[in-house]
mmCIF file of the N, C-alpha and C atoms, coordinates in Angstrom:
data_MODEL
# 
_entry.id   MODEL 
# 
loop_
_atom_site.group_PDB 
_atom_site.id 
_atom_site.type_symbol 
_atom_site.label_atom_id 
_atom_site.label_alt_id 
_atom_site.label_comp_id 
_atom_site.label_asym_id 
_atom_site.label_entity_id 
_atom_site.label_seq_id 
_atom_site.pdbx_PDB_ins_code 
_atom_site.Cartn_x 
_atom_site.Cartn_y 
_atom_site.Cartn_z 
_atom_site.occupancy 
_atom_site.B_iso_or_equiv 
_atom_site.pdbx_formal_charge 
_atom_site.auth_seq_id 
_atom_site.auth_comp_id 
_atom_site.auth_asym_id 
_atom_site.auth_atom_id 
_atom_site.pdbx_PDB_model_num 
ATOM 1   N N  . UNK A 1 1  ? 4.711   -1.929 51.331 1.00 0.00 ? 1  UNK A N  1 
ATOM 2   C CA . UNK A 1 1  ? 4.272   -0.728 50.664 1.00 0.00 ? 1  UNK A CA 1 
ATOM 3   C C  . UNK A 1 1  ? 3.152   -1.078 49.686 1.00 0.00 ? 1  UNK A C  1 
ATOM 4   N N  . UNK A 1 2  ? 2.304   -0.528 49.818 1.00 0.00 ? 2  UNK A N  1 
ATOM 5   C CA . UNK A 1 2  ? 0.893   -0.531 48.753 1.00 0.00 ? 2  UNK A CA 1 
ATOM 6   C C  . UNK A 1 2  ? 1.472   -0.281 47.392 1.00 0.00 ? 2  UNK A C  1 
ATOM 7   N N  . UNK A 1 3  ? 0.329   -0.928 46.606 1.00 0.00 ? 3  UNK A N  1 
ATOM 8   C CA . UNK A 1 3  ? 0.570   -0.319 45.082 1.00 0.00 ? 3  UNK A CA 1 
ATOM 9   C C  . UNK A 1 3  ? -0.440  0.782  44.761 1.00 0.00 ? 3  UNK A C  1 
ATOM 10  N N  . UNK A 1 4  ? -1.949  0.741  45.366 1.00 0.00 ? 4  UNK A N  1 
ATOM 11  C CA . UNK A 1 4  ? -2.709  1.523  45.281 1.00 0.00 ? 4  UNK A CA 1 
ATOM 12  C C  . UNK A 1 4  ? -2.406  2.794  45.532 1.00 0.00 ? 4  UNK A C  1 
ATOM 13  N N  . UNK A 1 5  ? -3.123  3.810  44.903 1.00 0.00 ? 5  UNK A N  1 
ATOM 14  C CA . UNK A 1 5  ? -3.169  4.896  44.985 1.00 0.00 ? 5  UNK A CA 1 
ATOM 15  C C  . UNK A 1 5  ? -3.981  5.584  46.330 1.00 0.00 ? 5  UNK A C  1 
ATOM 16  N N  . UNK A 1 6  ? -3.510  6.777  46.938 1.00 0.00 ? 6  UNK A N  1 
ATOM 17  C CA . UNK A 1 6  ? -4.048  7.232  48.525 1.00 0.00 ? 6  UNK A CA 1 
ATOM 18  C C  . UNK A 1 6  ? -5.362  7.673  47.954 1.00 0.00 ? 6  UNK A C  1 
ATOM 19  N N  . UNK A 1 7  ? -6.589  7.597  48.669 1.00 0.00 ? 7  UNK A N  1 
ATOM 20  C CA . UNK A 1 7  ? -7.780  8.090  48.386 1.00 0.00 ? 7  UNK A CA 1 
ATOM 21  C C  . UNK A 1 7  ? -7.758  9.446  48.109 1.00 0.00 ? 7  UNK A C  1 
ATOM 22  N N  . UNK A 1 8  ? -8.099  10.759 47.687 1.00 0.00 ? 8  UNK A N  1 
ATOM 23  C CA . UNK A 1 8  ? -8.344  11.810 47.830 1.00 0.00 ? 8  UNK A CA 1 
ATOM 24  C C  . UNK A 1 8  ? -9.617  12.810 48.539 1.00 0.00 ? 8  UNK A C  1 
ATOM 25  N N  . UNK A 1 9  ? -9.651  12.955 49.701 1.00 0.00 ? 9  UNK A N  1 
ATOM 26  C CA . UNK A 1 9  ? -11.217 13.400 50.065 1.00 0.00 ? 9  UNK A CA 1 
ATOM 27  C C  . UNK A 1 9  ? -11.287 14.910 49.303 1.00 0.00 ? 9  UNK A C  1 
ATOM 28  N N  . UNK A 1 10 ? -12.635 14.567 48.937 1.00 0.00 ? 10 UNK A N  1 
ATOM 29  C CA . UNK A 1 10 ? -13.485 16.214 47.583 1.00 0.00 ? 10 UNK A CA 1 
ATOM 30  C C  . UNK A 1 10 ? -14.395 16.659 48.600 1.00 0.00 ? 10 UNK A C  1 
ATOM 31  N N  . UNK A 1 11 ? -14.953 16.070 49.681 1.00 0.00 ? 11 UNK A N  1 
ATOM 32  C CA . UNK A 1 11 ? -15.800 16.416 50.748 1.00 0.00 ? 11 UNK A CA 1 
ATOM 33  C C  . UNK A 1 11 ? -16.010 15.924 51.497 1.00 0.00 ? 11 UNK A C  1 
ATOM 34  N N  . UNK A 1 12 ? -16.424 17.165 52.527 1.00 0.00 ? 12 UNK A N  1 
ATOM 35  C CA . UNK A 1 12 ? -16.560 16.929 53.666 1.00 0.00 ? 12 UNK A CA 1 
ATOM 36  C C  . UNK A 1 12 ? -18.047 17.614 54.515 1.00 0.00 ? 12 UNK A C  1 
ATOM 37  N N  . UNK A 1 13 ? -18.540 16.203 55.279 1.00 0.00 ? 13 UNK A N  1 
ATOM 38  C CA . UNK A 1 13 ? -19.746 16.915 55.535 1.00 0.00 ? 13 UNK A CA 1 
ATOM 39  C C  . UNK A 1 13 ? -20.217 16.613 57.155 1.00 0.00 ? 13 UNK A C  1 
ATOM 40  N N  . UNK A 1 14 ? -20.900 17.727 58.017 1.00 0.00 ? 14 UNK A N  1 
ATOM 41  C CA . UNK A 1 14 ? -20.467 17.107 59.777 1.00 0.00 ? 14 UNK A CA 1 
ATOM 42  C C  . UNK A 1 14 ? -22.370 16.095 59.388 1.00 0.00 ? 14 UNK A C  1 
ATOM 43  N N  . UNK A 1 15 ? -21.999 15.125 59.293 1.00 0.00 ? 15 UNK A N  1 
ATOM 44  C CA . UNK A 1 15 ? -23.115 14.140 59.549 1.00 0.00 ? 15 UNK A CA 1 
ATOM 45  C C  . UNK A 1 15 ? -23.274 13.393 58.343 1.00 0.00 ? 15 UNK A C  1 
ATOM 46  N N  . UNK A 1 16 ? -23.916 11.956 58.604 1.00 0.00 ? 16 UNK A N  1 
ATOM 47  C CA . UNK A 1 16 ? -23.980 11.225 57.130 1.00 0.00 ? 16 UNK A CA 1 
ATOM 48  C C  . UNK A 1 16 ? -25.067 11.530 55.332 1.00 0.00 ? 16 UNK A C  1 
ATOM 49  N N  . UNK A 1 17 ? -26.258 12.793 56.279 1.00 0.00 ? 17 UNK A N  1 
ATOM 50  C CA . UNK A 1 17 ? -26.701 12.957 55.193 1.00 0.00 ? 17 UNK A CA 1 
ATOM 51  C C  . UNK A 1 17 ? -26.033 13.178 54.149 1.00 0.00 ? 17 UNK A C  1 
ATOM 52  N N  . UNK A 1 18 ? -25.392 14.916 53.969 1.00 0.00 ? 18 UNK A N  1 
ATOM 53  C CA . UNK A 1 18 ? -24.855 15.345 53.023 1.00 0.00 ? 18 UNK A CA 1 
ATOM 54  C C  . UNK A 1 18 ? -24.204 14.827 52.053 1.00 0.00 ? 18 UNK A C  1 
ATOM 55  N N  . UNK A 1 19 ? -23.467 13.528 52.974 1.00 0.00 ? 19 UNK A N  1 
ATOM 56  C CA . UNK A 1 19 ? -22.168 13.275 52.710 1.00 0.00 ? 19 UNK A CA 1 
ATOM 57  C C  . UNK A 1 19 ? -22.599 11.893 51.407 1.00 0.00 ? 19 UNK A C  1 
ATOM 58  N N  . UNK A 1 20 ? -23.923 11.453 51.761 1.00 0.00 ? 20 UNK A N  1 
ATOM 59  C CA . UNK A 1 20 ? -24.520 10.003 51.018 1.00 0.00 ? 20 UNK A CA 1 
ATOM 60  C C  . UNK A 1 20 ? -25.100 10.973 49.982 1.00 0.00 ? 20 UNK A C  1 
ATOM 61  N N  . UNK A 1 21 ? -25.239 12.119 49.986 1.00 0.00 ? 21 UNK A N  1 
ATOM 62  C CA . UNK A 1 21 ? -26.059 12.480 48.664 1.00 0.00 ? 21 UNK A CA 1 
ATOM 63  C C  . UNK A 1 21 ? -24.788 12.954 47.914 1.00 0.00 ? 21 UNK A C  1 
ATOM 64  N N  . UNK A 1 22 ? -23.604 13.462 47.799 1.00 0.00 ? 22 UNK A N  1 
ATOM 65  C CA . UNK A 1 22 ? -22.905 13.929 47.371 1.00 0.00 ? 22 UNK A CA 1 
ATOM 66  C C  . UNK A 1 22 ? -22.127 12.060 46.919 1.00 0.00 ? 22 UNK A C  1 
ATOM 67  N N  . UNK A 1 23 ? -21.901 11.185 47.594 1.00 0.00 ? 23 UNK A N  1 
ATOM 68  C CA . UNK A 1 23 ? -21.657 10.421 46.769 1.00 0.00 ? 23 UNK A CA 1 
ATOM 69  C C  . UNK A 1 23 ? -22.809 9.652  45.861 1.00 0.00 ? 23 UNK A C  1 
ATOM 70  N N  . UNK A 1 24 ? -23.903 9.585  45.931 1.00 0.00 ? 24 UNK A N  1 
ATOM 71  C CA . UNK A 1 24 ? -24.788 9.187  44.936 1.00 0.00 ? 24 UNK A CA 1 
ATOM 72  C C  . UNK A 1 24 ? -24.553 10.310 43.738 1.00 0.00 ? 24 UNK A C  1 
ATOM 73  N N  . UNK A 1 25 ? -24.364 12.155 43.779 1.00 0.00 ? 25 UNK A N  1 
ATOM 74  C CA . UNK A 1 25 ? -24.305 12.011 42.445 1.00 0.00 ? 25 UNK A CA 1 
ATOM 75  C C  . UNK A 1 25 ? -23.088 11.756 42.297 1.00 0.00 ? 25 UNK A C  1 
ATOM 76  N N  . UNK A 1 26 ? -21.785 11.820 42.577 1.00 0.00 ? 26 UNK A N  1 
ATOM 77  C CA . UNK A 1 26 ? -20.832 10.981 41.778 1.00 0.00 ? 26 UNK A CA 1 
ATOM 78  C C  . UNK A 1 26 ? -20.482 9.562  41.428 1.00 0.00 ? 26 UNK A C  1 
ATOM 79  N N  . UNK A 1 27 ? -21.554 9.054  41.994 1.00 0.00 ? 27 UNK A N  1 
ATOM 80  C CA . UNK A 1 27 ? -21.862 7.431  41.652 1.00 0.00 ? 27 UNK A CA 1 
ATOM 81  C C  . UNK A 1 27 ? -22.530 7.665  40.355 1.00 0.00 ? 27 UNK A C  1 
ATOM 82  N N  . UNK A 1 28 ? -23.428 8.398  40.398 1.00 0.00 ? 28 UNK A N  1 
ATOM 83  C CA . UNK A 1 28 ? -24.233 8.463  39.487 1.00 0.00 ? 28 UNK A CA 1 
ATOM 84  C C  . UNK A 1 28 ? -23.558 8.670  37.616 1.00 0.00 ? 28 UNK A C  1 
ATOM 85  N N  . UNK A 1 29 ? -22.470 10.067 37.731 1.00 0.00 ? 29 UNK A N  1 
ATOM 86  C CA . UNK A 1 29 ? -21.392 10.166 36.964 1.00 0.00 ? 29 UNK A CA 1 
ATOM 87  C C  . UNK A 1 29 ? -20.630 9.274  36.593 1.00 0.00 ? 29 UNK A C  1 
ATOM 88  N N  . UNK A 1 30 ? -20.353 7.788  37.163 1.00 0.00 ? 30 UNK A N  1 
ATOM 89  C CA . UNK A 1 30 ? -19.916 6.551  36.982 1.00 0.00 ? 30 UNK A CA 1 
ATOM 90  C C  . UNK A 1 30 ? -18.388 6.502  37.861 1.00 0.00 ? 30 UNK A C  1 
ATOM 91  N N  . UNK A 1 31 ? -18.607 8.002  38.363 1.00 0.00 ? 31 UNK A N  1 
ATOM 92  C CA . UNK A 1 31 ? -17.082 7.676  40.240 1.00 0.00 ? 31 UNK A CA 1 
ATOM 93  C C  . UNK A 1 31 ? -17.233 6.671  40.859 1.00 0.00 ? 31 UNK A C  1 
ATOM 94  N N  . UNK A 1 32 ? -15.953 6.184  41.513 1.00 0.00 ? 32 UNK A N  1 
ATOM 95  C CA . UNK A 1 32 ? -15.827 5.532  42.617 1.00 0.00 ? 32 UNK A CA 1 
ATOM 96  C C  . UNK A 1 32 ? -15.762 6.114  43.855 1.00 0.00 ? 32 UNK A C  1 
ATOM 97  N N  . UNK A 1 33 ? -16.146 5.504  44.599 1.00 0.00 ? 33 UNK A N  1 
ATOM 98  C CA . UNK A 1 33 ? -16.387 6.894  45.955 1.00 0.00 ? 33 UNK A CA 1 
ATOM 99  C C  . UNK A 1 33 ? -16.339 5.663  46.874 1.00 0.00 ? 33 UNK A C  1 
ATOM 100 N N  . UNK A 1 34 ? -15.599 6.330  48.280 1.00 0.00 ? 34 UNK A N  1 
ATOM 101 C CA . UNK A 1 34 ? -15.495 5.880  49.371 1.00 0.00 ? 34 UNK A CA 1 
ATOM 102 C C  . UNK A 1 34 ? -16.009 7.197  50.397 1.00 0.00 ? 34 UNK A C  1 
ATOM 103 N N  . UNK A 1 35 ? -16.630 6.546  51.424 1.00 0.00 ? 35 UNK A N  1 
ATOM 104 C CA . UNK A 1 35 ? -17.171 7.489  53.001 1.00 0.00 ? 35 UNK A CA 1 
ATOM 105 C C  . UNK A 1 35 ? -16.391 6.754  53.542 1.00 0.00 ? 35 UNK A C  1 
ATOM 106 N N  . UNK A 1 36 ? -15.391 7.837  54.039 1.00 0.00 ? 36 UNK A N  1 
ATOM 107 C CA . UNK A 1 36 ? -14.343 7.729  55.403 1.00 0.00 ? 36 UNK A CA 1 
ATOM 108 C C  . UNK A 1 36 ? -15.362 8.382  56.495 1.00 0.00 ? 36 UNK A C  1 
ATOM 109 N N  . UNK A 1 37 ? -15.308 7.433  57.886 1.00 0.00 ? 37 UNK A N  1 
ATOM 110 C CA . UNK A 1 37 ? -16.048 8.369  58.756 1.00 0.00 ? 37 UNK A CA 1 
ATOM 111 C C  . UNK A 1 37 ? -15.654 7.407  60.024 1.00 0.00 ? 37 UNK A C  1 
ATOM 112 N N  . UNK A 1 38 ? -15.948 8.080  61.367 1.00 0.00 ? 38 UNK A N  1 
ATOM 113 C CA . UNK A 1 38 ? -15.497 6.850  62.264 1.00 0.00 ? 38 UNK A CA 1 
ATOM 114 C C  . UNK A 1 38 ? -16.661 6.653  63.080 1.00 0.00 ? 38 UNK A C  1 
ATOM 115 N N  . UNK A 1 39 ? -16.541 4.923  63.300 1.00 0.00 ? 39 UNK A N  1 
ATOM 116 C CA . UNK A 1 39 ? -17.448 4.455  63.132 1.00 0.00 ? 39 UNK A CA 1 
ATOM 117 C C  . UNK A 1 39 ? -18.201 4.481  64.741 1.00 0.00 ? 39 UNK A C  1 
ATOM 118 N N  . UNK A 1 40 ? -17.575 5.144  65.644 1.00 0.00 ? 40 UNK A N  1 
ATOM 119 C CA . UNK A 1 40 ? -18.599 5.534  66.818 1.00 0.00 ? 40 UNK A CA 1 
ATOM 120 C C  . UNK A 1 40 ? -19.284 6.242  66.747 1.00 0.00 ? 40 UNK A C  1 
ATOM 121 N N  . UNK A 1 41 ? -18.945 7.410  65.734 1.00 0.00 ? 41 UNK A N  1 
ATOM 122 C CA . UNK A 1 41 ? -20.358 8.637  65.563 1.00 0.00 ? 41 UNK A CA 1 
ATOM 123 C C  . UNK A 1 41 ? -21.209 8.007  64.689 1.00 0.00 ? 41 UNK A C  1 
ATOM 124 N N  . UNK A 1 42 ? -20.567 7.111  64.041 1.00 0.00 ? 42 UNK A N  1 
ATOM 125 C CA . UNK A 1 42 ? -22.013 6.499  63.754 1.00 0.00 ? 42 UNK A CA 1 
ATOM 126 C C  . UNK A 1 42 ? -22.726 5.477  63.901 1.00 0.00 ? 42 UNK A C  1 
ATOM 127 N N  . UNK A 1 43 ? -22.568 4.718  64.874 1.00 0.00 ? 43 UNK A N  1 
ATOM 128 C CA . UNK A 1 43 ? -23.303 3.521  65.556 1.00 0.00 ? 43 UNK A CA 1 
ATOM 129 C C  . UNK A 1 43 ? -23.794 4.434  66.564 1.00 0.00 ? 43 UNK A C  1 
ATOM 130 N N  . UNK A 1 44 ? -23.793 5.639  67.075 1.00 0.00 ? 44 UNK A N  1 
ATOM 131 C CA . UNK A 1 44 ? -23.947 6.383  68.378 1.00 0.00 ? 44 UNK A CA 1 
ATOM 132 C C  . UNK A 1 44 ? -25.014 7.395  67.713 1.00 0.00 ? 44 UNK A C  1 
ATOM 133 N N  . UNK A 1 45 ? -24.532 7.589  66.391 1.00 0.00 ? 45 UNK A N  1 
ATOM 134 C CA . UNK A 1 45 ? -25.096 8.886  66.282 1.00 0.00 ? 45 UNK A CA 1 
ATOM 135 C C  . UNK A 1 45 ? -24.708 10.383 66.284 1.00 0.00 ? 45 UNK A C  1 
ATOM 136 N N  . UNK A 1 46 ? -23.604 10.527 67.238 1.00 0.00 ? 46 UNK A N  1 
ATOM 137 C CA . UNK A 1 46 ? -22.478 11.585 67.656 1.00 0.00 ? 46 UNK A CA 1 
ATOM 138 C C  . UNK A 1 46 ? -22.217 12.542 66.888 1.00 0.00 ? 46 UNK A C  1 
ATOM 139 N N  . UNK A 1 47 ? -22.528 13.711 66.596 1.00 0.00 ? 47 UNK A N  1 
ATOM 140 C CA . UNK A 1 47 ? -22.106 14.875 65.469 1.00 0.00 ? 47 UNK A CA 1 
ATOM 141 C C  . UNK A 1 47 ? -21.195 15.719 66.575 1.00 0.00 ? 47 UNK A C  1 
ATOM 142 N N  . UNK A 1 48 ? -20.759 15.629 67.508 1.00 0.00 ? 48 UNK A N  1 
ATOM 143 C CA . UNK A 1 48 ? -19.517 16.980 67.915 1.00 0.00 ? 48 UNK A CA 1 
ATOM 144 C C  . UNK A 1 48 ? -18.456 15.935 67.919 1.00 0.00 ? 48 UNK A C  1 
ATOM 145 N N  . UNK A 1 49 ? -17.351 16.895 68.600 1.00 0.00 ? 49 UNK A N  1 
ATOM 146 C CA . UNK A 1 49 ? -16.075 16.664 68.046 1.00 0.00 ? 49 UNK A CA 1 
ATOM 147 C C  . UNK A 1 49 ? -15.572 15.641 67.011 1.00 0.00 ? 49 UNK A C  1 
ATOM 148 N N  . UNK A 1 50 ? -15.959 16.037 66.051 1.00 0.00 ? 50 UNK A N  1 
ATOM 149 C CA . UNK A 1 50 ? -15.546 15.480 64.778 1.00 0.00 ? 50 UNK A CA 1 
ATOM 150 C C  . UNK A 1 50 ? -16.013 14.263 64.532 1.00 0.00 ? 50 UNK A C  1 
ATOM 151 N N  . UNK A 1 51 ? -16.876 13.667 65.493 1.00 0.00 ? 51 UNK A N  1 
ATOM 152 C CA . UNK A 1 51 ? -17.170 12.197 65.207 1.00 0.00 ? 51 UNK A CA 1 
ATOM 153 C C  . UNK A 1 51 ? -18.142 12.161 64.522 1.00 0.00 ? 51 UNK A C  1 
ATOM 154 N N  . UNK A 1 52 ? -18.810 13.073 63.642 1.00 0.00 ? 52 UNK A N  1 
ATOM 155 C CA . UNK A 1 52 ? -20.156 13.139 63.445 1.00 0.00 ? 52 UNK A CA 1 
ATOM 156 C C  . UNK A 1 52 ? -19.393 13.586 61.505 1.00 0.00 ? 52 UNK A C  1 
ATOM 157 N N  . UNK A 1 53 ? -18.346 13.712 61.349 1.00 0.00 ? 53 UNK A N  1 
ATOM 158 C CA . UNK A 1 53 ? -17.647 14.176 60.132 1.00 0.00 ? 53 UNK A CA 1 
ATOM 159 C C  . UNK A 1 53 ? -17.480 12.963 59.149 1.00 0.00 ? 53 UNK A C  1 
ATOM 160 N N  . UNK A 1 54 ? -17.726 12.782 58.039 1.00 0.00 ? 54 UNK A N  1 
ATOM 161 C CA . UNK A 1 54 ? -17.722 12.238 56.969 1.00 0.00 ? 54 UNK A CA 1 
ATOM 162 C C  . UNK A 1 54 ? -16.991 12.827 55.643 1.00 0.00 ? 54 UNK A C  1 
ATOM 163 N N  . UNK A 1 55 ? -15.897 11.687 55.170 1.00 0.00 ? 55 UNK A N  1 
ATOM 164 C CA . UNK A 1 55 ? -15.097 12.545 54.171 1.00 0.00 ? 55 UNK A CA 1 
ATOM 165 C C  . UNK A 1 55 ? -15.718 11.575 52.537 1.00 0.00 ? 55 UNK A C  1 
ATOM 166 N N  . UNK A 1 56 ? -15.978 12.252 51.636 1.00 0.00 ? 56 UNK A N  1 
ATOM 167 C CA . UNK A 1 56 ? -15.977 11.962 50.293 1.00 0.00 ? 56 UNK A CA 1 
ATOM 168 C C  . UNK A 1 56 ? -15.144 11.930 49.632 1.00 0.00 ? 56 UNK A C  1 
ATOM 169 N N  . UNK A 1 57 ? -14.185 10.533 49.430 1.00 0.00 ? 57 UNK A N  1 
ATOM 170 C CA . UNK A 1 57 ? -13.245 10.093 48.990 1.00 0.00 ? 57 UNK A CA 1 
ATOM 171 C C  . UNK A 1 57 ? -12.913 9.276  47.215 1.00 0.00 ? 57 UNK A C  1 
ATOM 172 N N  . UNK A 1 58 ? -12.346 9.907  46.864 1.00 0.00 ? 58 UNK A N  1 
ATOM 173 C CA . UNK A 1 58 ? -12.387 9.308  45.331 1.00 0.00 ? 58 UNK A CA 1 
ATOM 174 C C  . UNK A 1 58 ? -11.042 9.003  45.276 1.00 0.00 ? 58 UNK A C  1 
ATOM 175 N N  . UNK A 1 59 ? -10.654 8.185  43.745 1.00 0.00 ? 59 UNK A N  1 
ATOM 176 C CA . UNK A 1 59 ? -9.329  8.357  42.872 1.00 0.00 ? 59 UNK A CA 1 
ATOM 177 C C  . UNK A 1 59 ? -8.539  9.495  42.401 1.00 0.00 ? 59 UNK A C  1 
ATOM 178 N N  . UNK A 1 60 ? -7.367  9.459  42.872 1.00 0.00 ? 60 UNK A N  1 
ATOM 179 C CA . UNK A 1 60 ? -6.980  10.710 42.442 1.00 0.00 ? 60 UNK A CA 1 
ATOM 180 C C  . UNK A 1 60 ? -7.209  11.470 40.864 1.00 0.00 ? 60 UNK A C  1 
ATOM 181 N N  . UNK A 1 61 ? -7.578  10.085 40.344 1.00 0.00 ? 61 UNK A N  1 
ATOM 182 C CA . UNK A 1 61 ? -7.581  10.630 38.767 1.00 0.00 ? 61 UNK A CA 1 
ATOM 183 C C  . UNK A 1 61 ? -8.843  11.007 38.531 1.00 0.00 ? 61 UNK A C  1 
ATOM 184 N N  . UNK A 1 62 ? -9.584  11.381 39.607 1.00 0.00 ? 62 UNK A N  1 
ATOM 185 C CA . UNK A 1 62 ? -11.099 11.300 39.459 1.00 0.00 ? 62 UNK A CA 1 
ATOM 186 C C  . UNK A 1 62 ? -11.423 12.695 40.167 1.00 0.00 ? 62 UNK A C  1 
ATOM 187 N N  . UNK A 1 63 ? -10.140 13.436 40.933 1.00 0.00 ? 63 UNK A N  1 
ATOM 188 C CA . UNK A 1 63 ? -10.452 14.800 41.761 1.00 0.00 ? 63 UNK A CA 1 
ATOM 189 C C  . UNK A 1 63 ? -11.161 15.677 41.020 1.00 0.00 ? 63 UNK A C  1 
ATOM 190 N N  . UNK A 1 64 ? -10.664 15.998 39.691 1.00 0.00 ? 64 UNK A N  1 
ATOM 191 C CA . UNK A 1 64 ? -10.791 17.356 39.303 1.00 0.00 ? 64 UNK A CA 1 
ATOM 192 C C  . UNK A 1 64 ? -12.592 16.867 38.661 1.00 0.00 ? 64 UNK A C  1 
ATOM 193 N N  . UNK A 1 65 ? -13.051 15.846 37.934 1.00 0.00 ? 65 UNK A N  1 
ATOM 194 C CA . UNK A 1 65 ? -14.066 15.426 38.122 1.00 0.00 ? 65 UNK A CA 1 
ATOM 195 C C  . UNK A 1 65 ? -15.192 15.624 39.102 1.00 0.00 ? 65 UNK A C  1 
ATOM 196 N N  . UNK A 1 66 ? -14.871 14.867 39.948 1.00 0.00 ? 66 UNK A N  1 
ATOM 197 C CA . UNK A 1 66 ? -15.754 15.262 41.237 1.00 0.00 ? 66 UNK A CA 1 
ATOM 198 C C  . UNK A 1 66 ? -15.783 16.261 41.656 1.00 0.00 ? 66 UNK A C  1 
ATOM 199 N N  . UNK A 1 67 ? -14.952 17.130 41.944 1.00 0.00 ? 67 UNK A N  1 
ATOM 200 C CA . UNK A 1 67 ? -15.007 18.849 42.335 1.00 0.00 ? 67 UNK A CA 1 
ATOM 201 C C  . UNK A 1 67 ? -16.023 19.584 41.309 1.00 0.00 ? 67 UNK A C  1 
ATOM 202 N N  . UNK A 1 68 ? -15.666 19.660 40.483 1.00 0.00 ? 68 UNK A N  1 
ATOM 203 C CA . UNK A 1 68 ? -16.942 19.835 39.265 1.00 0.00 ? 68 UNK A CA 1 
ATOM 204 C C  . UNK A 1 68 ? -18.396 19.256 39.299 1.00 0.00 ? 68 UNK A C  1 
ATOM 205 N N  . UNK A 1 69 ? -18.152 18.163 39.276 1.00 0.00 ? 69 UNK A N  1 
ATOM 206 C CA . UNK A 1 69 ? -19.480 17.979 39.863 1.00 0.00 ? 69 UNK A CA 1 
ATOM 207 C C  . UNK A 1 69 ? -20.245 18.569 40.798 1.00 0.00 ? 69 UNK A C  1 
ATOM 208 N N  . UNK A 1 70 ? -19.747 18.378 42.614 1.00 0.00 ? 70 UNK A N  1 
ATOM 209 C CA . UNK A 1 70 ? -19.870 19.207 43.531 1.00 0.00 ? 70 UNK A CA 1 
ATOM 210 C C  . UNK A 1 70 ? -20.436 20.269 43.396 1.00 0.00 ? 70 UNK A C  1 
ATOM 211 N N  . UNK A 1 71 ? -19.593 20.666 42.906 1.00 0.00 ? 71 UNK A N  1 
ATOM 212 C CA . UNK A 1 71 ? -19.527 22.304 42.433 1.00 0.00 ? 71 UNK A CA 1 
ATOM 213 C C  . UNK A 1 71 ? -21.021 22.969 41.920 1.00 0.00 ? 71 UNK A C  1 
ATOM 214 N N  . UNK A 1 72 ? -20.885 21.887 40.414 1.00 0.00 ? 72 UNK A N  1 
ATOM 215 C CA . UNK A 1 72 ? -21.920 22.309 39.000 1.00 0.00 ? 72 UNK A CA 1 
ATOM 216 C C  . UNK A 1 72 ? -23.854 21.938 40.220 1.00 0.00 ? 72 UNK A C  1 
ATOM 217 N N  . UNK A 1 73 ? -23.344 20.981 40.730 1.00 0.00 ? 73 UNK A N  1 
ATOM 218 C CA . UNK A 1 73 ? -24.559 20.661 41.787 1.00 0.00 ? 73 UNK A CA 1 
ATOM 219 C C  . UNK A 1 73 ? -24.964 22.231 43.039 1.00 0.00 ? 73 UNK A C  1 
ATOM 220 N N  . UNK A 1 74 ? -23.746 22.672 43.251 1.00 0.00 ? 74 UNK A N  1 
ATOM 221 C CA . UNK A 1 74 ? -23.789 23.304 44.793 1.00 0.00 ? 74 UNK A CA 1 
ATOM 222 C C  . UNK A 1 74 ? -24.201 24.495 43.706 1.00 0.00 ? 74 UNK A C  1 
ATOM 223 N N  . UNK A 1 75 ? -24.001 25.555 42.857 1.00 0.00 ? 75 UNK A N  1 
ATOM 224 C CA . UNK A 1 75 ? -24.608 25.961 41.797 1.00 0.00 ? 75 UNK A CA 1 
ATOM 225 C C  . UNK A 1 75 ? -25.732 26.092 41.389 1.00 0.00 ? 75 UNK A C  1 
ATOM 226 N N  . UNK A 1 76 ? -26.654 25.186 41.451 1.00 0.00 ? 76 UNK A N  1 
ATOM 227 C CA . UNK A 1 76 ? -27.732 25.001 40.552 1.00 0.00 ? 76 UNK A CA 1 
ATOM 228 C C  . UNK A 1 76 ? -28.937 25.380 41.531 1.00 0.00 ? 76 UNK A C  1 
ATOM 229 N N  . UNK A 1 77 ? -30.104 26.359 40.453 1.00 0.00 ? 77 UNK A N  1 
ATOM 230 C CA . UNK A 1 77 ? -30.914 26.954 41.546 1.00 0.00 ? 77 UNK A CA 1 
ATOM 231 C C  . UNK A 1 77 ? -31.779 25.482 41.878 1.00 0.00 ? 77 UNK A C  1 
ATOM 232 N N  . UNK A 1 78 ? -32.685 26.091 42.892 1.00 0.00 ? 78 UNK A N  1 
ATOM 233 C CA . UNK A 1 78 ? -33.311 25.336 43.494 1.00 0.00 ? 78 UNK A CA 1 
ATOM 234 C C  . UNK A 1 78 ? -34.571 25.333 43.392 1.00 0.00 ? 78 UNK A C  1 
ATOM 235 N N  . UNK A 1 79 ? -35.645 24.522 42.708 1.00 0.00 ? 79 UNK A N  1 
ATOM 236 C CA . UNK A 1 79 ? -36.965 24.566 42.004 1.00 0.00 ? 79 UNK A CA 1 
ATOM 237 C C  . UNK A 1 79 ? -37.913 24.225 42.692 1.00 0.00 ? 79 UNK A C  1 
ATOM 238 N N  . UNK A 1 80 ? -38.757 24.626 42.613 1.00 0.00 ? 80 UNK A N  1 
ATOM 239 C CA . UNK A 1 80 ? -40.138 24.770 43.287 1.00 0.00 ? 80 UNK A CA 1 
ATOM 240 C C  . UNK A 1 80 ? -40.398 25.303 43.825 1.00 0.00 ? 80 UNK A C  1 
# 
């Protein structure tokens, strides 16, 4: 039995862009972040059936954090 705590995924995105910008800003906030994703859609490339899906994974003590973030980001107008 582990001692660690289960990851929590805050997002989810079908392909690796989204999913690398949403953990840079919670990297950025000073999160720990893991990309769960499997790894034939992406040595392949593959976006259907789910292989193309990427989850944004943090500490549980870090959920309500990152959702906020997300959030305060998905929110904010868009300039220029």
């Amino acid at each position: 039995m582990s001692a660690r705590p289960e990851l929590v995924v805050v997002y989810t995105s079908q392909g690796p862009l989204a999913a690398e910008v949403a953990r840079s800003k919670l990297e950025a906030e000073g999160l720990q972040v893991v990309l769960r994703y499997e790894a034939v859609g992406r040595v392949l490339g593959l976006t259907v059936d789910g292989l193309g899906r990427v989850e944004v994974c943090v500490h549980p003590n870090d959920v309500a954090l990152a959702q906020a973030i997300l959030e305060t980001d998905a929110d904010a107008p868009i300039e220029g």
